[in-house]
C-alpha positions in Angstrom: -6.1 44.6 -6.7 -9.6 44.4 -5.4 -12.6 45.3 -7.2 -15.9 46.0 -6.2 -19.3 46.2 -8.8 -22.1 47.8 -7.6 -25.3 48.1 -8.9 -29.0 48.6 -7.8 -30.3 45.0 -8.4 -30.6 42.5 -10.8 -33.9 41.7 -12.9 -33.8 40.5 -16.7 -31.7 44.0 -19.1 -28.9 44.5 -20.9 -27.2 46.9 -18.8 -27.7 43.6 -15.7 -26.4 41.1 -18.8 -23.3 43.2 -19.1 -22.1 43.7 -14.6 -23.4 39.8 -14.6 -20.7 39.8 -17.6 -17.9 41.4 -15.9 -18.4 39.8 -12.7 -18.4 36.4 -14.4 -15.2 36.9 -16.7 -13.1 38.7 -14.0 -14.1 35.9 -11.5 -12.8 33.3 -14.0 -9.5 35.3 -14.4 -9.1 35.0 -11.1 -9.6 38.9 -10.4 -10.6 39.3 -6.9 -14.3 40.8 -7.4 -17.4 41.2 -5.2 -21.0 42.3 -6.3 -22.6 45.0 -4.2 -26.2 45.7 -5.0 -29.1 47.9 -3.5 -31.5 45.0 -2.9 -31.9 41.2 -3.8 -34.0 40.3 -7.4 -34.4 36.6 -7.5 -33.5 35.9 -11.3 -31.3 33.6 -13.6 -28.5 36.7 -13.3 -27.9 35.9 -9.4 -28.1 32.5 -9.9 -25.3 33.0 -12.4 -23.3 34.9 -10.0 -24.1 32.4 -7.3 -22.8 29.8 -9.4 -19.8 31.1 -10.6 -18.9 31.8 -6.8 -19.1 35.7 -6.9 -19.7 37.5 -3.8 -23.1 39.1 -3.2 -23.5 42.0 -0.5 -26.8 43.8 0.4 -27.2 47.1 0.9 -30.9 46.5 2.3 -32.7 42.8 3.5 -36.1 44.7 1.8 -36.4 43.2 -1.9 -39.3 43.7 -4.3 -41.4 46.6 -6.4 -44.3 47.2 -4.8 -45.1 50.4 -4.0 -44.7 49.7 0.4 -41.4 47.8 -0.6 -40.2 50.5 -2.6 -41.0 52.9 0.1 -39.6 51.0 3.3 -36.6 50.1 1.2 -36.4 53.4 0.7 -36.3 55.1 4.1 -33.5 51.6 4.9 -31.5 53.1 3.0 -31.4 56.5 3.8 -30.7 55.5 7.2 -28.3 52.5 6.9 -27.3 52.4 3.6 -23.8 54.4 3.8 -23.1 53.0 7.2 -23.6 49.9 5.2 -21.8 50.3 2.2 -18.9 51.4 4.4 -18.4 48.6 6.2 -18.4 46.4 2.6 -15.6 48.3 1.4 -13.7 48.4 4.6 -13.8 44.6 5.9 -13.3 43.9 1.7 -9.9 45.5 1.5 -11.5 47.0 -1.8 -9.2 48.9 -4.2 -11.4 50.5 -6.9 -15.2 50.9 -6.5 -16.7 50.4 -10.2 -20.6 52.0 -10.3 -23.0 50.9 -12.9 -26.4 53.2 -11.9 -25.9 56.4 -10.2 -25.2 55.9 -6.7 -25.4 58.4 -3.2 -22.3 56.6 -2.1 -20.4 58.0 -4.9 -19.1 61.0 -3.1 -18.3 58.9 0.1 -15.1 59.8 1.5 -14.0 55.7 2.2 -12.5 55.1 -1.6 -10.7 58.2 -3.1 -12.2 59.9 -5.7 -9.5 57.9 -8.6 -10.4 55.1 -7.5 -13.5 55.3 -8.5 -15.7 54.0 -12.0 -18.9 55.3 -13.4 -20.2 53.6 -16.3 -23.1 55.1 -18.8 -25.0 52.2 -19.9 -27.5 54.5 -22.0 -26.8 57.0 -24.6 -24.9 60.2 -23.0 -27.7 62.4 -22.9 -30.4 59.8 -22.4 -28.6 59.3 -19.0 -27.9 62.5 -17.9 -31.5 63.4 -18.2 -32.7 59.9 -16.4 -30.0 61.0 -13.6 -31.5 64.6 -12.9 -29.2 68.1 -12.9 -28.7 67.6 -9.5 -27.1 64.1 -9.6 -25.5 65.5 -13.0 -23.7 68.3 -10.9 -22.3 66.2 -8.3 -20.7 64.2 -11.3 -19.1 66.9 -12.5 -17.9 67.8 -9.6 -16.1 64.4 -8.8 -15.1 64.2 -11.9 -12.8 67.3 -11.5 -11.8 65.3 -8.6 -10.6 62.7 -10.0 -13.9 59.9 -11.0 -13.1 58.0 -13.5 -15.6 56.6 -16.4 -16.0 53.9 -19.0 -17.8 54.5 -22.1 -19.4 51.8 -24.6 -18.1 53.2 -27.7 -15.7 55.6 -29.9 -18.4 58.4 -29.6 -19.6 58.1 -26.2 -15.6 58.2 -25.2 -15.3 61.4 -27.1 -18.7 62.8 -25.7 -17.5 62.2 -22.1 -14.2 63.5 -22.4 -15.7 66.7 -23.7 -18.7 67.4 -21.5 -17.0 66.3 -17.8 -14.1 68.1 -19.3 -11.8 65.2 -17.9 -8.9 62.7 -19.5 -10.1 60.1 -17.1 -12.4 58.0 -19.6 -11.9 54.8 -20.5 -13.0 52.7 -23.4 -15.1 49.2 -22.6 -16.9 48.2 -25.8 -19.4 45.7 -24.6 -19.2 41.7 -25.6 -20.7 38.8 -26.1 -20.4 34.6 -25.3 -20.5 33.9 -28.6 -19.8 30.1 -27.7 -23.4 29.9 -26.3 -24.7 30.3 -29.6 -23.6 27.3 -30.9 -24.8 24.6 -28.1 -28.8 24.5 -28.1 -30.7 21.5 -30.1 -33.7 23.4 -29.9 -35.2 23.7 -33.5 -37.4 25.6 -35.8 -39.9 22.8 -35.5 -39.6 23.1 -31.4 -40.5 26.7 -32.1 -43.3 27.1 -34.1 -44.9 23.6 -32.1 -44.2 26.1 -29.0 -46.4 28.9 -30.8 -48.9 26.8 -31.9 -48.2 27.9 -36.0 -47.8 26.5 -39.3 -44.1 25.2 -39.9 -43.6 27.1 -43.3 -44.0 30.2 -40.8 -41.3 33.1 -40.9 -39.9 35.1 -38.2 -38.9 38.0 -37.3 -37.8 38.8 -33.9 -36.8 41.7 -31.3 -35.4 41.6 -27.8 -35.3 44.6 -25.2 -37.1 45.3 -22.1 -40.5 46.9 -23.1 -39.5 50.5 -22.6 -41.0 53.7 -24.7 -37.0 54.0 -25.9 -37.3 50.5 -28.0 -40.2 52.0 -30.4 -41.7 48.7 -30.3 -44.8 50.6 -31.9 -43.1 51.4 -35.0 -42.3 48.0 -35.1 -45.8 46.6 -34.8 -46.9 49.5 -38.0 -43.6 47.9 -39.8 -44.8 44.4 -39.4 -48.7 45.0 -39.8 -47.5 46.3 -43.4 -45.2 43.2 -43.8 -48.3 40.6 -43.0 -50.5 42.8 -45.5 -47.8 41.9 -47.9 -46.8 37.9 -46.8 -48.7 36.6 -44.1 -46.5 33.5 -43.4 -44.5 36.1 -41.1 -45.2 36.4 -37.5 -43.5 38.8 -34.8 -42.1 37.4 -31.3 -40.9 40.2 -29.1 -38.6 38.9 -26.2 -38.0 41.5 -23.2 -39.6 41.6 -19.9 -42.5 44.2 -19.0 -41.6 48.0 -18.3 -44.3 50.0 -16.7 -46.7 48.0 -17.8 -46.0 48.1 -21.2 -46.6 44.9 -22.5 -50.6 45.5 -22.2 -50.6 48.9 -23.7 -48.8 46.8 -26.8 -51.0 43.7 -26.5 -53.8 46.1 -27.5 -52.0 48.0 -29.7 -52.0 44.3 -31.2 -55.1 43.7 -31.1 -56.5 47.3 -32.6 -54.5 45.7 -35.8 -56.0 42.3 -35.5 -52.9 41.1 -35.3 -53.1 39.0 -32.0 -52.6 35.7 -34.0 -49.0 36.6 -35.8 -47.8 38.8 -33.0 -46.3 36.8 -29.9 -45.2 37.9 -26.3 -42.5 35.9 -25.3 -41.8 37.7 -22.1 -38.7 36.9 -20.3 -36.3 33.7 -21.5 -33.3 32.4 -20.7 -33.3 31.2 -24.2 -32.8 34.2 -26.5 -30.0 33.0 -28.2 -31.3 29.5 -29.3 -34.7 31.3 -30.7 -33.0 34.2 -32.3 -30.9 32.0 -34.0 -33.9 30.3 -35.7 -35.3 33.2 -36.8 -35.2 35.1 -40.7 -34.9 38.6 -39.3 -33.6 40.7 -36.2 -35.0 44.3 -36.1 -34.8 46.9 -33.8 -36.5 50.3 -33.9 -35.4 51.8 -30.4 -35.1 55.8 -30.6 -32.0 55.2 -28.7 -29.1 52.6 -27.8 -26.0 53.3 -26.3 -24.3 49.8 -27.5 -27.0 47.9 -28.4 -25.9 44.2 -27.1 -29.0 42.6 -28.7 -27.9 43.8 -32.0 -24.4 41.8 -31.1 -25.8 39.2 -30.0 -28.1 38.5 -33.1 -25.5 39.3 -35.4 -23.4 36.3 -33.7 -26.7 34.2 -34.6 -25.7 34.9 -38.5 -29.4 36.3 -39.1 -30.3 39.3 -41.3 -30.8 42.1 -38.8 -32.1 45.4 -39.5 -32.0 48.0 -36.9 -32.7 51.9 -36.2 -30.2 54.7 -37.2 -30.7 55.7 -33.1 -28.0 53.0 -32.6 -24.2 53.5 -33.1 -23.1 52.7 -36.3 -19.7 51.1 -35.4 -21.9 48.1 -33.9 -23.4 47.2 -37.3 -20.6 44.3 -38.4 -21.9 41.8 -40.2 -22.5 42.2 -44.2 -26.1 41.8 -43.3 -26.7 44.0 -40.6 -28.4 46.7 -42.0 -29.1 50.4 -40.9 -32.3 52.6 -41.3 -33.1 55.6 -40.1 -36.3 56.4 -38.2 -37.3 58.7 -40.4 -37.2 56.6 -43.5 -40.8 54.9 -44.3 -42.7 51.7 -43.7 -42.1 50.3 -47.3 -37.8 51.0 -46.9 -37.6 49.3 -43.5 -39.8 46.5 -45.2 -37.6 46.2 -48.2 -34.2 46.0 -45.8 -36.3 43.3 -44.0 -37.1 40.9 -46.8 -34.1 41.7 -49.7 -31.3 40.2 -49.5 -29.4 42.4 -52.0 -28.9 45.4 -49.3 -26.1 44.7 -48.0 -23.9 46.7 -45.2 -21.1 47.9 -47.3 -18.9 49.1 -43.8 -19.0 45.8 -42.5 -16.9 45.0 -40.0 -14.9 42.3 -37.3 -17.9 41.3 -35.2 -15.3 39.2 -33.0 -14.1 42.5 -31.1 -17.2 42.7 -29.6 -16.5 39.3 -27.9 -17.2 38.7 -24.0 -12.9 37.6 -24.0 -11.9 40.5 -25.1 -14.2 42.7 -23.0 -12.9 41.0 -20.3 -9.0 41.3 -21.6 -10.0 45.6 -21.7 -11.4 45.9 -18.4 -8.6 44.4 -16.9 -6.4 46.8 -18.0 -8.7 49.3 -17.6 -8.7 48.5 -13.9 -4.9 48.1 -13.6 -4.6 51.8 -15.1 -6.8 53.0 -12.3 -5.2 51.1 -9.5 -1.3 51.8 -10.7 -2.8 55.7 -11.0 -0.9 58.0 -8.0 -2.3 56.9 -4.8 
C-alpha cells in the first residue's frame, strides 16, 4: 500500500500541522508515503518532512505570494499541472491519493474514484462555501462515484454522510505529540524577560492564524475589560498574519490603549513551551472544525476557555470551559479568572493523541485499499 498526501503548500496552520502529522507518523510506521504539494513554502513544516525523510514532489518550480507569482504559478499549472501530477502518481506506484484542499486533479482518471480521500479541515459548511458550488458539485458527483472522505469529528461524520448522501466517510479525530510538552526548560522568567514585563505578570494566550473566523476582536473587548479589572494581565496572540490582519488588530490595540499588555508574537516554533506557562488559553473563533489549539493547550494543563463555535466533544479536561458567543463580556471574564467553573462532561483528552491518530488512519487507509478494486 502506497499513499500519497497532497496539499497546496506548506506555511505555519493547523490544517499544515495536521498532513505534516500524518506524513510524519505514517513515515515512522514504516507506511510507504509521499507528499505532493502545489508549490514549495520554505518553513519549519518542510524541514520537518525533510528530516523525517518524506518525499516531496512539486507540482510547479514557481513558489511565493506575490501577486506576479501567484499569477505565473497560476497559468504553470493550468498548463502542466495534470501532466504533472500524472506522472507522480504513475512512476510512484501510488495506491490511494488522500487530498487535504480541493484539488482540479480530483476528477483525474489515473487513480479510481475509491481510491481516493478528501478531507474537510474547516467546519462543513464553512468549506463548502470557501470551495464555491461549482467545486461543491463536482464533489458530489465523485462522491456518488465512489470518493471517499474523512471527517474530524462525531458531527462532521454524520453531516457528511448526510449531505454527499454516501457510506464512504471515515472518522479521523485529529491528535496531538503530547510528549513535546514535557521537554522545554524555557521558563516563566525567560518569558516575561522576552516581553520586557513585570514577573508577577499573568497571561492569557491564543493561537490561530489571524483570520476574521478566530474573532480575535472579541477577544481584545474581553481582555480590555479584564485589564480594567486586574492589570497584571497581559494578552500574547500567537498565529501568523492573514490578509493583513495583524495591522488592522495592532490598531484595534492601540484605539484601546492597550499596546503595552497586548503582544504579537507572530509565528513560533515554540507554542507549546509558552502556552504551557501561561494562566489562561481562550479562543473566541466563530468557527472550528477540531480545534487542535484547544488540544494542544489542554495537554499544557492550563485553564482554557473557548467559544461555543467549537465542537463540544473536544473540551476534555475538567477545566476546559465552554461559552457561547453570545454570552457577555463579564461571563467570559468570570470563566477566565474562577476556578470554581468547572467542565462537568469532561472527558479522556488522550484520544486525541498524535499515536492514536496515526493507529486510525492506518486502518482507515487499509479499508480503502482492501475496498473492491
Amino acid at each position: 500500500m502506497k499513499i500519497a498526501i497532497l496539499y497546496l503548500s506548506l506555511p505555519i496552520g493547523g490544517a499544515e500541522n495536521m498532513v505534516v502529522s500524518y506524513l510524519r507518523g505514517l513515515k515512522k510506521s514504516n507506511i510507504d508515503v509521499i507528499f505532493i504539494e502545489y508549490f514549495y513554502t520554505n518553513s519549519f513544516y518542510s524541514d520537518e518532512l525533510k528530516k523525517n525523510g518524506v518525499p516531496i514532489f512539486n507540482l510547479s518550480k514557481i513558489s511565493g505570494y506575490s501577486f506576479l507569482k501567484r499569477f505565473i504559478r497560476k497559468i504553470d499549472l493550468f498548463l502542466f499541472g495534470r501532466k504533472r501530477f500524472r506522472k507522480i502518481i504513475k512512476d510512484n506506484n501510488i495506491d490511494i491519493i488522500h487530498f487535504n484542499a480541493y484539488s482540479n486533479f480530483l476528477d483525474d482518471y489515473i487513480i479510481k474514484n475509491n481510491k481516493k480521500i478528501f478531507s474537510f479541515h474547516a467546519e462543513m459548511n464553512r468549506e463548502i462555501e470557501m470551495i464555491g458550488s461549482k467545486r461543491n458539485n463536482i464533489l458530489k458527483k465523485l462522491s456518488f462515484l465512489g470518493l471517499n472522505f474523512f471527517a474530524l469529528t462525531h458531527e462532521m461524520y454524520t453531516d457528511l454522510k448526510k449531505y454527499y448522501n454516501t457510506d464512504n466517510v471515515y472518522l479521523l479525530n485529529n491528535g496531538v505529540d503530547f510528549k513535546k510538552n514535557i521537554t522545554s526548560k524555557f521558563t516563566k522568567d525567560d518569558l516575561c524577560q522576552e516581553l520586557n514585563v513585570s514577573s508577577n505578570s499573568k497571561f492569557i494566550v491564543t493561537v490561530g492564524r489571524l483570520h476574521k473566523v478566530k474573532n480575535h476582536e472579541r477577544l481584545i473587548e474581553i481582555f480590555d475589560e479584564l485589564h480594567n479589572i486586574d492589570k497584571d494581565y497581559h494578552l500574547l496572540i500567537i498565529g501568523g498574519n492573514d490578509d493583513n490582519r495583524m495591522q488592522d488588530l495592532k490598531l484595534y490595540v492601540n484605539q484601546k490603549k492597550l499596546e503595552k499588555y497586548v503582544h504579537f508574537l507572530g509565528v513560533r516554533s515554540d507554542v507549546h513551551n509558552i502556552v504551557k506557562l501561561c494562566d489562561v488559553f481562550v479562543l473566541t473563533s466563530f468557527s472550528e472544525s477540531f480545534s487542535l489549539a484547544l488540544v494542544e493547550a489542554q495537554s499544557t494543563g492550563i485553564r482554557c476557555v473557548g467559544s461555543t463555535g467549537i465542537p463540544e466533544e473536544v473540551f476534555c479536561n475538567k477545566n476546559c470551559i465552554r461559552v457561547s458567543l453570545d454570552s457577555s463580556n463579564s461571563e467570559w471574564i468570570k470563566a477566565i479568572v474562577d476556578e470554581s467553573i468547572v467542565n462537568l462532561n469532561s472527558k479522556d483528552l488522550n484520544k486525541y493523541s498524535e499515536e492514536n491518530m496515526i493507529n486510525q488512519l492506518i486502518l482507515n487507509y487499509s479499508m480503502i485499499y482492501n475496498k473492491e478494486k
